[in-house]
C-alpha atoms as an extended CHARMM CRD file, in Angstrom:
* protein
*
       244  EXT
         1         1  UNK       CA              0.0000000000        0.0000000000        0.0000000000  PROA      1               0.0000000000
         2         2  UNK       CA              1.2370000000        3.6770000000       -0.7970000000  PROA      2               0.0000000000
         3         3  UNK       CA              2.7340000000        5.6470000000        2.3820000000  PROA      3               0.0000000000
         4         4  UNK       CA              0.5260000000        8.7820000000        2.8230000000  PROA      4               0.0000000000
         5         5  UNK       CA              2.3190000000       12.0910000000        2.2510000000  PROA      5               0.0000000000
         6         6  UNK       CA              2.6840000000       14.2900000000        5.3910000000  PROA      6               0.0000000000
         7         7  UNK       CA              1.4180000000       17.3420000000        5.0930000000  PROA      7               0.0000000000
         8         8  UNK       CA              3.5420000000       20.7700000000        4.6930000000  PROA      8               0.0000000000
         9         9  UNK       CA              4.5300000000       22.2200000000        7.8420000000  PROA      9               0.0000000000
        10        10  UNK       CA              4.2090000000       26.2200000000        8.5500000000  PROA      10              0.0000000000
        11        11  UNK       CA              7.0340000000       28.2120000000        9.1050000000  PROA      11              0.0000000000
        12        12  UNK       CA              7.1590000000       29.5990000000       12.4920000000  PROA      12              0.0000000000
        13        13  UNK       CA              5.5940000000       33.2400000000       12.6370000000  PROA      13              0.0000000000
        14        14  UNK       CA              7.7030000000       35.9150000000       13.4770000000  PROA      14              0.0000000000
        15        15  UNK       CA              6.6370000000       38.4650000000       15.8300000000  PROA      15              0.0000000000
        16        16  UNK       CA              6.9310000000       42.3300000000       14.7910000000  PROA      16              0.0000000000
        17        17  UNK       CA             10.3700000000       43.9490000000       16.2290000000  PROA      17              0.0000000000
        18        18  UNK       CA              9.3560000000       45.8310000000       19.4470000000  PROA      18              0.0000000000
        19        19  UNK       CA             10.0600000000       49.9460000000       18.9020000000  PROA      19              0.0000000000
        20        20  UNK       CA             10.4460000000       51.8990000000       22.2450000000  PROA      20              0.0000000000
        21        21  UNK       CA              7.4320000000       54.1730000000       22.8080000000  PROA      21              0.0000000000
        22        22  UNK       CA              8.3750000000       58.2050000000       21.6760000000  PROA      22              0.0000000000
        23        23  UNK       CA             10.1530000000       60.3220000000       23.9010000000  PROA      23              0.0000000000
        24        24  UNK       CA              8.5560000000       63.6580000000       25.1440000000  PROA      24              0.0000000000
        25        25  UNK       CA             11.8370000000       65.0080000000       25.5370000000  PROA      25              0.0000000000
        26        26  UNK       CA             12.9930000000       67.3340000000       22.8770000000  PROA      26              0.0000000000
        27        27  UNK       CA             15.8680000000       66.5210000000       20.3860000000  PROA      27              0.0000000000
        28        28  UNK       CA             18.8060000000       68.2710000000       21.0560000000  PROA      28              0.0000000000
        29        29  UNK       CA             20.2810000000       69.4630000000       17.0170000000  PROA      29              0.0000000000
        30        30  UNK       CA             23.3380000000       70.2650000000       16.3660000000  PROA      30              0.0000000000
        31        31  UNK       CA             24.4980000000       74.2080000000       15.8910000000  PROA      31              0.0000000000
        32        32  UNK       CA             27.3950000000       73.8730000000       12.9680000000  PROA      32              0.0000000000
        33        33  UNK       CA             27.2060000000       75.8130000000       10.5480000000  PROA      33              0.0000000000
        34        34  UNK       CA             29.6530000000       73.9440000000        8.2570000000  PROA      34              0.0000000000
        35        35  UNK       CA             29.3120000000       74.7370000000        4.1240000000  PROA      35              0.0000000000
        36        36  UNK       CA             29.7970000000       70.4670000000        3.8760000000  PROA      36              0.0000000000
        37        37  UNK       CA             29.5100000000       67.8050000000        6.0130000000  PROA      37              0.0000000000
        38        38  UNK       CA             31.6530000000       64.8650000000        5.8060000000  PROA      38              0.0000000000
        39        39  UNK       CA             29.5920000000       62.9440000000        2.8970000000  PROA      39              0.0000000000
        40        40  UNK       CA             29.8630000000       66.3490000000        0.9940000000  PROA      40              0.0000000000
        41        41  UNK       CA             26.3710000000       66.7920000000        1.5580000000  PROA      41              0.0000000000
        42        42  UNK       CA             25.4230000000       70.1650000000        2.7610000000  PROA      42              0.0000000000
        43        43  UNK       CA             24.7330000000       70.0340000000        6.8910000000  PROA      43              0.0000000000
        44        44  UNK       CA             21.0800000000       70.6320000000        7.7600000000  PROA      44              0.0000000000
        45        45  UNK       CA             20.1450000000       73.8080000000        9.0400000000  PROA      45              0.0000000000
        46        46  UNK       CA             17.8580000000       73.2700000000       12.2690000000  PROA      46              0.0000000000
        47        47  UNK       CA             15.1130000000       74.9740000000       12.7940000000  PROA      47              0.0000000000
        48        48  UNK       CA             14.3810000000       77.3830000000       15.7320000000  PROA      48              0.0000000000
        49        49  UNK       CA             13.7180000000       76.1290000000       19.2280000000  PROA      49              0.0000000000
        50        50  UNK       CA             13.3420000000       77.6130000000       22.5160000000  PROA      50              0.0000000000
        51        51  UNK       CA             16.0520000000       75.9400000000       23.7550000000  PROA      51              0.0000000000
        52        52  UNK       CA             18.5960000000       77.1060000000       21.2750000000  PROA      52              0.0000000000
        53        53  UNK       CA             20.4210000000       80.0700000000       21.9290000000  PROA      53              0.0000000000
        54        54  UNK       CA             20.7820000000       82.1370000000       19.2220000000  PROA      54              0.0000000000
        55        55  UNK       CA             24.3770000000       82.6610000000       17.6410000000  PROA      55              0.0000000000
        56        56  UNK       CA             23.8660000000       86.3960000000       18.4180000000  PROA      56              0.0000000000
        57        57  UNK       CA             25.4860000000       87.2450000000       21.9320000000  PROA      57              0.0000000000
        58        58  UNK       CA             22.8420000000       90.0150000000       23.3180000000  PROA      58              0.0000000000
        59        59  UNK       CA             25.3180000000       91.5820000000       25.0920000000  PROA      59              0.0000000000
        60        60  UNK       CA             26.9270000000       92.2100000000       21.5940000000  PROA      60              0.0000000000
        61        61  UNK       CA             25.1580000000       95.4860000000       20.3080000000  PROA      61              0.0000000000
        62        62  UNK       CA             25.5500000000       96.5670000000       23.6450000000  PROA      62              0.0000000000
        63        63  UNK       CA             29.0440000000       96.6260000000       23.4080000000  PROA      63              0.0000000000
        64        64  UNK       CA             28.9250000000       97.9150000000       20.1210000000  PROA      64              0.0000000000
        65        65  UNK       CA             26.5780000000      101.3090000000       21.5380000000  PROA      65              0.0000000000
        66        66  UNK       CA             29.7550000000      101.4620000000       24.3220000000  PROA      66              0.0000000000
        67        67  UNK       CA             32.5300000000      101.4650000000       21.4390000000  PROA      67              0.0000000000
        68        68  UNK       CA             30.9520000000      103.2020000000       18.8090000000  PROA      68              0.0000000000
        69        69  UNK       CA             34.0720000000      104.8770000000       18.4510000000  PROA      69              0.0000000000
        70        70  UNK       CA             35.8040000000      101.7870000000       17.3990000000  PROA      70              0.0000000000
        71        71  UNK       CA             32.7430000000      100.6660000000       15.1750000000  PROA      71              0.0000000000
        72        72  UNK       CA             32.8730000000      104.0760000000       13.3100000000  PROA      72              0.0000000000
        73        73  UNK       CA             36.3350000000      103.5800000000       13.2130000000  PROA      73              0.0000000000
        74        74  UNK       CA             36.3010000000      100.1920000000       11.3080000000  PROA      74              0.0000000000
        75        75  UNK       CA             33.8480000000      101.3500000000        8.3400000000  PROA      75              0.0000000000
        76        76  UNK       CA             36.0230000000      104.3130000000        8.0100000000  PROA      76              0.0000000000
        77        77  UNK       CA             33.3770000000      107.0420000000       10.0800000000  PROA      77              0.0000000000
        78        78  UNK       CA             35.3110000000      107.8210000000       13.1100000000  PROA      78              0.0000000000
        79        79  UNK       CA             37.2100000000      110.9600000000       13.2570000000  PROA      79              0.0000000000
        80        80  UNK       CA             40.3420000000      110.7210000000       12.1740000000  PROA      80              0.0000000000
        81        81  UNK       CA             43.3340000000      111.0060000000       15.1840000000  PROA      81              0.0000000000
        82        82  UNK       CA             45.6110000000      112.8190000000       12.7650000000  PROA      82              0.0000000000
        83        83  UNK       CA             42.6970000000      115.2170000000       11.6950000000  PROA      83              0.0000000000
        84        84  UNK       CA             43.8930000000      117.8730000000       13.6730000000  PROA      84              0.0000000000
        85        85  UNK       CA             46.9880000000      117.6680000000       12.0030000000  PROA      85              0.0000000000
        86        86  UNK       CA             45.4950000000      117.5920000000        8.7800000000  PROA      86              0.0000000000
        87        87  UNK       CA             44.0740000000      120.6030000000       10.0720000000  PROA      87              0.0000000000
        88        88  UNK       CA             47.0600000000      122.5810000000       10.9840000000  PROA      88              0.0000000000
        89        89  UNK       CA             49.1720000000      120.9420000000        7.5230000000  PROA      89              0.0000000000
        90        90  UNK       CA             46.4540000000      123.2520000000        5.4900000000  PROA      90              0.0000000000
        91        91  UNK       CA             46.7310000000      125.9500000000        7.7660000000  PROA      91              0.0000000000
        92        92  UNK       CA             50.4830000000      126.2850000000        7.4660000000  PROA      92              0.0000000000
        93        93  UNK       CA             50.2320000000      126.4870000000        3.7970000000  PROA      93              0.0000000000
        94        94  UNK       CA             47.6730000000      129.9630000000        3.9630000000  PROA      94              0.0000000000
        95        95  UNK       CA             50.8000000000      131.3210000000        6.1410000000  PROA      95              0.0000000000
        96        96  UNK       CA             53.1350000000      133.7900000000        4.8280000000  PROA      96              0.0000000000
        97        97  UNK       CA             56.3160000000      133.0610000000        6.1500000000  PROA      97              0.0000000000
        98        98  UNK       CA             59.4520000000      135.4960000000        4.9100000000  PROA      98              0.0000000000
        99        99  UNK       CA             62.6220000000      134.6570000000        6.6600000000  PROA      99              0.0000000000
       100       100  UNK       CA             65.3860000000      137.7870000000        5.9150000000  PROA      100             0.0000000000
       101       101  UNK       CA             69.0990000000      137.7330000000        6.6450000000  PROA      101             0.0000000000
       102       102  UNK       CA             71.3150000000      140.7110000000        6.9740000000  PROA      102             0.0000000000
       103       103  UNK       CA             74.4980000000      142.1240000000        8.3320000000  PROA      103             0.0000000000
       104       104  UNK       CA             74.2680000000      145.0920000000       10.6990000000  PROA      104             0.0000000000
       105       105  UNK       CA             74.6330000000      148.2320000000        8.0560000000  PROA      105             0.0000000000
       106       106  UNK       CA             70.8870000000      146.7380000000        6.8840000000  PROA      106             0.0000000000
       107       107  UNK       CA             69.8270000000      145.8330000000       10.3760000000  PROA      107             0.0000000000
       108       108  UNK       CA             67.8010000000      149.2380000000       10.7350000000  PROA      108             0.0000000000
       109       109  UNK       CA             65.5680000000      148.9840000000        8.0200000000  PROA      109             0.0000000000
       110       110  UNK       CA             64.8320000000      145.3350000000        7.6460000000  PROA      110             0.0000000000
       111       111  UNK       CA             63.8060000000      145.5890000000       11.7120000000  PROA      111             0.0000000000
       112       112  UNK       CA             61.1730000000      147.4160000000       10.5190000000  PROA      112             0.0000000000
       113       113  UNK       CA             58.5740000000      145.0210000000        9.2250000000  PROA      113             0.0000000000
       114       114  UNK       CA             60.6300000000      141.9660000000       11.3620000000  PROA      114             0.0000000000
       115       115  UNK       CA             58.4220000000      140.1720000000       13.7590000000  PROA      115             0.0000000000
       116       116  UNK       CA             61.1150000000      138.4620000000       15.3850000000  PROA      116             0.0000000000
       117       117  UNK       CA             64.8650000000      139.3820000000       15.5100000000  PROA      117             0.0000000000
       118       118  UNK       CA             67.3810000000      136.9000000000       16.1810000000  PROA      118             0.0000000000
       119       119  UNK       CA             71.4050000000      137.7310000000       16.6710000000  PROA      119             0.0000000000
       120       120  UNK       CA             73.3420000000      135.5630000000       15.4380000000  PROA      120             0.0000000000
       121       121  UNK       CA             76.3940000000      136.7220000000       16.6180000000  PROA      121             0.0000000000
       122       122  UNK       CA             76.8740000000      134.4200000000       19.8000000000  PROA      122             0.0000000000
       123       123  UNK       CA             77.4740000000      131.8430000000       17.0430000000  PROA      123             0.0000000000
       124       124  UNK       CA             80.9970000000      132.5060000000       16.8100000000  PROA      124             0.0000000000
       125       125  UNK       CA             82.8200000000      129.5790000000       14.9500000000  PROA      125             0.0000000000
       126       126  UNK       CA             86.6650000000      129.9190000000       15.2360000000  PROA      126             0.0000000000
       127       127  UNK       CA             87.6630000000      126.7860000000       13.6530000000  PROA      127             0.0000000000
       128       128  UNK       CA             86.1790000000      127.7730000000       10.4040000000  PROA      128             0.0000000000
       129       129  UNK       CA             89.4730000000      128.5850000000        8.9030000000  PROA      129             0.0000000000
       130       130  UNK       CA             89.3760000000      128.7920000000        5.1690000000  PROA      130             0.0000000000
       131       131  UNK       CA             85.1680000000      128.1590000000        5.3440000000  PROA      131             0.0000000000
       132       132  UNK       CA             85.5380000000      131.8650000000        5.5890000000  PROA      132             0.0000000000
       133       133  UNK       CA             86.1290000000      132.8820000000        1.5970000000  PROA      133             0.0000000000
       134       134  UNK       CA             82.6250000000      131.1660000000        1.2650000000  PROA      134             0.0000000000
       135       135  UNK       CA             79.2820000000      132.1820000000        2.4930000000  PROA      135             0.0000000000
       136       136  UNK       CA             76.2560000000      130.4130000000        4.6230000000  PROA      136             0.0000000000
       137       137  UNK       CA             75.1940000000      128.5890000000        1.8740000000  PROA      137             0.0000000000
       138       138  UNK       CA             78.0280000000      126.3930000000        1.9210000000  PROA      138             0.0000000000
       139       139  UNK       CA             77.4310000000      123.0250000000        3.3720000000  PROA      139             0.0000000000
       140       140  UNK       CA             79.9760000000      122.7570000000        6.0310000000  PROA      140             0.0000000000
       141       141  UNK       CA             79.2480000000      125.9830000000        7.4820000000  PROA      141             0.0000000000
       142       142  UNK       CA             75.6990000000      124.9460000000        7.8800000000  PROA      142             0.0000000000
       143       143  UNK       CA             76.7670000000      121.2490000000        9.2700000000  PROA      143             0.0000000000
       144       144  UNK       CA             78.9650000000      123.2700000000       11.9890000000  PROA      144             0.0000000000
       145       145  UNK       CA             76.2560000000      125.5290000000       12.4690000000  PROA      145             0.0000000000
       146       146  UNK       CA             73.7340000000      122.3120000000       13.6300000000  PROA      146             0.0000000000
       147       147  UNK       CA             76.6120000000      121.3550000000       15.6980000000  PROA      147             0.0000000000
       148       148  UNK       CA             76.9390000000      124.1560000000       17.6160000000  PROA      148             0.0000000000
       149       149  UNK       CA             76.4590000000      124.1850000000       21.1660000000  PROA      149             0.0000000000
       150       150  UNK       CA             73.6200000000      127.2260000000       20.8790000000  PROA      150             0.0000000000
       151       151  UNK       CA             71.5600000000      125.6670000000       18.2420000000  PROA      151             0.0000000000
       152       152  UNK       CA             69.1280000000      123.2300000000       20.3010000000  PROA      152             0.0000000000
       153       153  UNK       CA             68.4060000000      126.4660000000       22.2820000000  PROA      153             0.0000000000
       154       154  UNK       CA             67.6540000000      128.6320000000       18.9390000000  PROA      154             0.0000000000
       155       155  UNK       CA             65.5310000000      126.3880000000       17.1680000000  PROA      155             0.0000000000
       156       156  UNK       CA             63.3370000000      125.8310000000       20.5820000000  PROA      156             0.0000000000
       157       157  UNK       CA             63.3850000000      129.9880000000       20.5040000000  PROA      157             0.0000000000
       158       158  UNK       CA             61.6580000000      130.2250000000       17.2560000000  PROA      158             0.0000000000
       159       159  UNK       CA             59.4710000000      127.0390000000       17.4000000000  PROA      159             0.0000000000
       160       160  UNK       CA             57.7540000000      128.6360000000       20.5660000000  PROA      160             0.0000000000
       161       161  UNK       CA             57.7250000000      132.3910000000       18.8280000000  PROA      161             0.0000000000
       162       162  UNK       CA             56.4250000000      131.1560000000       15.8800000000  PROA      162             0.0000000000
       163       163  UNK       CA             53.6660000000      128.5210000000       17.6580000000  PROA      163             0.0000000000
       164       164  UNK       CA             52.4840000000      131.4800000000       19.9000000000  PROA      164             0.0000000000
       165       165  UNK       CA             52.6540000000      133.9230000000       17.1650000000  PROA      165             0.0000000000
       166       166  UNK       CA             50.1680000000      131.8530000000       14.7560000000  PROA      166             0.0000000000
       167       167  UNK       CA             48.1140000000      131.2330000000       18.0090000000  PROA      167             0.0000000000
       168       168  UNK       CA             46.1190000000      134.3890000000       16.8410000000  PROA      168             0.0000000000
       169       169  UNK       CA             44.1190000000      132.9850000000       14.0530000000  PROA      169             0.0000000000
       170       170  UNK       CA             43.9490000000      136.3700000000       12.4540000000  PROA      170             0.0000000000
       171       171  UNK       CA             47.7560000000      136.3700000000       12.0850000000  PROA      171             0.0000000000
       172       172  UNK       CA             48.3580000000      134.9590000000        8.8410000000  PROA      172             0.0000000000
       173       173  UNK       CA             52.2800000000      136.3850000000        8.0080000000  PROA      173             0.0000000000
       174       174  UNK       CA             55.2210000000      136.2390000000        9.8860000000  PROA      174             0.0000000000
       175       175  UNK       CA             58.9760000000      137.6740000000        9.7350000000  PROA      175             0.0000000000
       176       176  UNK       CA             61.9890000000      136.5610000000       11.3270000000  PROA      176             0.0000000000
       177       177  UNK       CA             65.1990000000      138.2790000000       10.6550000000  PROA      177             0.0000000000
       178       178  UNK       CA             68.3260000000      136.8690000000       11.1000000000  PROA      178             0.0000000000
       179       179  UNK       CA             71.3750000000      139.1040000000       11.2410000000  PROA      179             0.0000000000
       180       180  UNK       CA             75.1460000000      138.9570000000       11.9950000000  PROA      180             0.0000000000
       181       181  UNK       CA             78.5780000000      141.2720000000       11.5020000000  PROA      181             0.0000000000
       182       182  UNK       CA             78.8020000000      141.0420000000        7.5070000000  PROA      182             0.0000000000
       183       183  UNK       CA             75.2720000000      138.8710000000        6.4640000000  PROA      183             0.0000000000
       184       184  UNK       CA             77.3360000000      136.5650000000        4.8000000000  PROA      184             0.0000000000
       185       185  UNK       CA             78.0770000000      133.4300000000        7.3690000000  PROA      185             0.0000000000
       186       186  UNK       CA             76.6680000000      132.6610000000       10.2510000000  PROA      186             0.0000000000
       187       187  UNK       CA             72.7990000000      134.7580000000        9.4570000000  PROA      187             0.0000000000
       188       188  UNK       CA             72.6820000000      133.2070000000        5.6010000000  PROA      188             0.0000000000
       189       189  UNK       CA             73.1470000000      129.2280000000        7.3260000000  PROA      189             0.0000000000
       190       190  UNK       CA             70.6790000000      130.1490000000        9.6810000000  PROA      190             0.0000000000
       191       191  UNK       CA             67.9120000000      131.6870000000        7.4180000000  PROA      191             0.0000000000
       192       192  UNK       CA             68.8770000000      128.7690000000        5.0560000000  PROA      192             0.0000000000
       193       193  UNK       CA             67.9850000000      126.0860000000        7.8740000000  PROA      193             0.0000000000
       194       194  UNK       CA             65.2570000000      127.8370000000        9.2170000000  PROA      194             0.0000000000
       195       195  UNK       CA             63.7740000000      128.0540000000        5.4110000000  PROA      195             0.0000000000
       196       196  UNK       CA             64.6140000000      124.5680000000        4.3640000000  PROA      196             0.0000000000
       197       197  UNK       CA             62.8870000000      123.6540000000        8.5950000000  PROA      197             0.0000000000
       198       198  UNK       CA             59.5070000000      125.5030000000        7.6410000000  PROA      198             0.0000000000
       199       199  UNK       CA             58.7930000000      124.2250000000        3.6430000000  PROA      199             0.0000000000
       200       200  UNK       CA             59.2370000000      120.6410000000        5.2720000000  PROA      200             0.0000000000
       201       201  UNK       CA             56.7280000000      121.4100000000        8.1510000000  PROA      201             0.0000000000
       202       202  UNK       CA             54.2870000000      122.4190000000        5.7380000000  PROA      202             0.0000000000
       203       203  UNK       CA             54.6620000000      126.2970000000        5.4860000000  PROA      203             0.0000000000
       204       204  UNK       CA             54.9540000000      125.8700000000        1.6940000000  PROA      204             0.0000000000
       205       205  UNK       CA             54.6440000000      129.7700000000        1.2900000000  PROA      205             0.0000000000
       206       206  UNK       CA             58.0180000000      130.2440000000        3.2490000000  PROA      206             0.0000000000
       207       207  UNK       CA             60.6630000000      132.1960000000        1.2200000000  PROA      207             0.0000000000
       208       208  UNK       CA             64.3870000000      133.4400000000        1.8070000000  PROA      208             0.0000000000
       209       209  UNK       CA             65.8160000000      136.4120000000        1.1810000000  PROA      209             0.0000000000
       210       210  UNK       CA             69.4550000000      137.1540000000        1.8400000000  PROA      210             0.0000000000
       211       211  UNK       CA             69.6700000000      141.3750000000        1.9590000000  PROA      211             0.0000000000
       212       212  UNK       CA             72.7960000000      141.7890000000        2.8570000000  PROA      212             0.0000000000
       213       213  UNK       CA             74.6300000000      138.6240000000        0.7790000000  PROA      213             0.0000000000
       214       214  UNK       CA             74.9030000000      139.7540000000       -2.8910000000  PROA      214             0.0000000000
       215       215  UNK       CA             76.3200000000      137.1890000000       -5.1730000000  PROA      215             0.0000000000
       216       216  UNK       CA             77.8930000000      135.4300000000       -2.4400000000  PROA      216             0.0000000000
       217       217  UNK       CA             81.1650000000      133.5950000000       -3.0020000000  PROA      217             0.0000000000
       218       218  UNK       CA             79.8240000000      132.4820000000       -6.5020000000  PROA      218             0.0000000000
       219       219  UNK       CA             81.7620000000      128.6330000000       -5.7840000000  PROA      219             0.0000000000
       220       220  UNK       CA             79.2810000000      125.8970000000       -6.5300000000  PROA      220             0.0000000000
       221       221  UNK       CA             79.1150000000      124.6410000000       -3.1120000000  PROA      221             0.0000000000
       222       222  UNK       CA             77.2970000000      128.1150000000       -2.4950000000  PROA      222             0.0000000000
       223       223  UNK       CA             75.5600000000      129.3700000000       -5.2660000000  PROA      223             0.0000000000
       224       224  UNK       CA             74.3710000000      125.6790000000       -6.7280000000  PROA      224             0.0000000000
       225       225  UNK       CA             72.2370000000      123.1660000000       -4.3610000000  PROA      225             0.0000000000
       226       226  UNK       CA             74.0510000000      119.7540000000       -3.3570000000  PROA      226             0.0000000000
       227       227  UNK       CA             73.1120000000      116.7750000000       -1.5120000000  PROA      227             0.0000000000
       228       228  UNK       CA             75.6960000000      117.7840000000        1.1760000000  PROA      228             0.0000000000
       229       229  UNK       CA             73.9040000000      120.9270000000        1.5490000000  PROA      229             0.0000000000
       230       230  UNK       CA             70.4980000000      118.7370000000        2.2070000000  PROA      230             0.0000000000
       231       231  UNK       CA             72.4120000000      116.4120000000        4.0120000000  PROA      231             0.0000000000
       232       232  UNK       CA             72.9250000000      119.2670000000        6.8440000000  PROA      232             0.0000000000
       233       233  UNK       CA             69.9210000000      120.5960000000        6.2920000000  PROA      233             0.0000000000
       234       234  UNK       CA             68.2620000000      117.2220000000        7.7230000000  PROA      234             0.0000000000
       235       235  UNK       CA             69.7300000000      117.4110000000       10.5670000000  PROA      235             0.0000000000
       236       236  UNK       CA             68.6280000000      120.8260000000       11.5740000000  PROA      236             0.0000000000
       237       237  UNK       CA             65.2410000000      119.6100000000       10.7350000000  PROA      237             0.0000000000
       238       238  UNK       CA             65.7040000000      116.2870000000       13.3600000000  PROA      238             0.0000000000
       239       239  UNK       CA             66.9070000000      118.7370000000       15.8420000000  PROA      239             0.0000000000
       240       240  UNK       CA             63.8360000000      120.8980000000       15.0840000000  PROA      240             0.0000000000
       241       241  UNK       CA             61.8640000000      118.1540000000       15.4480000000  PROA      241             0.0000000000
       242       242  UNK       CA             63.2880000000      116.7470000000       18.5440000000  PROA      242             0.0000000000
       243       243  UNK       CA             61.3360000000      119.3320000000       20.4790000000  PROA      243             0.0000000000
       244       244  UNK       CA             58.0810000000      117.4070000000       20.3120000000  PROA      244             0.0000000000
């Protein structure tokens, strides 16, 4: 007789996978603000919840109100430290400025319309040897003439009588004379320093004039500008300069 087939058996049923109930508490997201995230994907931008804290510190504009200054100052608004200066630069150049040199026959009359008159006298150089055949103009006589023991003192003298002189806003000239025995040494260096300190400070309407010098020596070193000549000009000008 035939043996009777069993029949199929079921597979075994599975039960569903358990999943944990929801949580009530909120998700915590992340704050980065990265461009790409590490699959080159760009990171997700999470939407606002109470218990972020904005990126914004509060105390921020505060601090911005305080320095203002500095704020202004980054965007180019605040006012300029140097704009007093800028100030003064412009005024310098509406200043007249004449600067005269002369020996003592032409004292008398150039005194006259002088503002300030400086002897130059006291400067007495007896080293100068055969400097003497030139004039002022030449550049050792004006290196020895920085060198001197008297010139801090003189510059400080006419920094303080020209500062207090231009104090008066309606005084828009000034005249310094500069004199000695002939006019030809020790007042032509000085007016020469004195014009070369006053076109670098900004008084670009300065000028020179040497009334008692004539033609001078008529040597190049005189009569022609040189860079020795600027040379010990510049260091006039540091000495000037050294007063601040």
């Amino acid at each position: 007789a035939p043996v009777p087939t069993p029949p199929p058996v079921p597979p075994p049923l599975r039960s569903p996978p358990v999943r944990p109930p929801p949580s009530s508490a909120p998700v915590k997201r992340s704050r980065s603000r990265s461009p790409r995230g590490g699959d080159g994907l760009a990171s997700p931008v999470p939407p606002p919840d109470d218990d972020v804290i904005d990126e914004a510190d509060p105390a921020e504009p505060e601090n911005e109100a305080e320095n203002g200054d500095e704020v202004e100052n980054d965007h180019g608004m605040e006012e300029d430290p140097n704009h007093k200066d800028t100030d003064l630069q412009m005024d310098r150049r509406e200043v007249q400025v004449d600067v005269l040199t002369c020996g003592l026959r032409d004292r008398e009359k150039c005194e006259e319309e002088a503002h300030f008159v400086v002897d130059m006298r006291s400067f007495y150089d007896p080293g100068c040897g055969p400097l003497k055949r030139h004039d002022g103009r030449h550049n050792e006589i004006i290196r020895r003439m920085v060198h001197h023991h008297l010139f801090t003192d003189l510059v400080s003298d006419l920094r303080t009588q020209l500062e207090e002189h231009l104090e008066d806003q309606s005084n828009r000239s000034v005249k310094f004379l500069l004199f000695c025995k002939s006019g030809r040494h020790r007042s032509v260096a000085a007016g020469g320093l004195l014009h070369y300190i006053l076109l670098s400070e900004g008084y670009s309407s300065a000028e020179l004039h040497h009334v008692s010098l004539g033609d001078g020596c008529g040597c190049d070193l005189c009569s022609k500008p040189s860079a020795q000549r600027c040379l010990a000009c510049e260091e006039g000008l540091r000495k000037w300069r050294s007063e601040d």
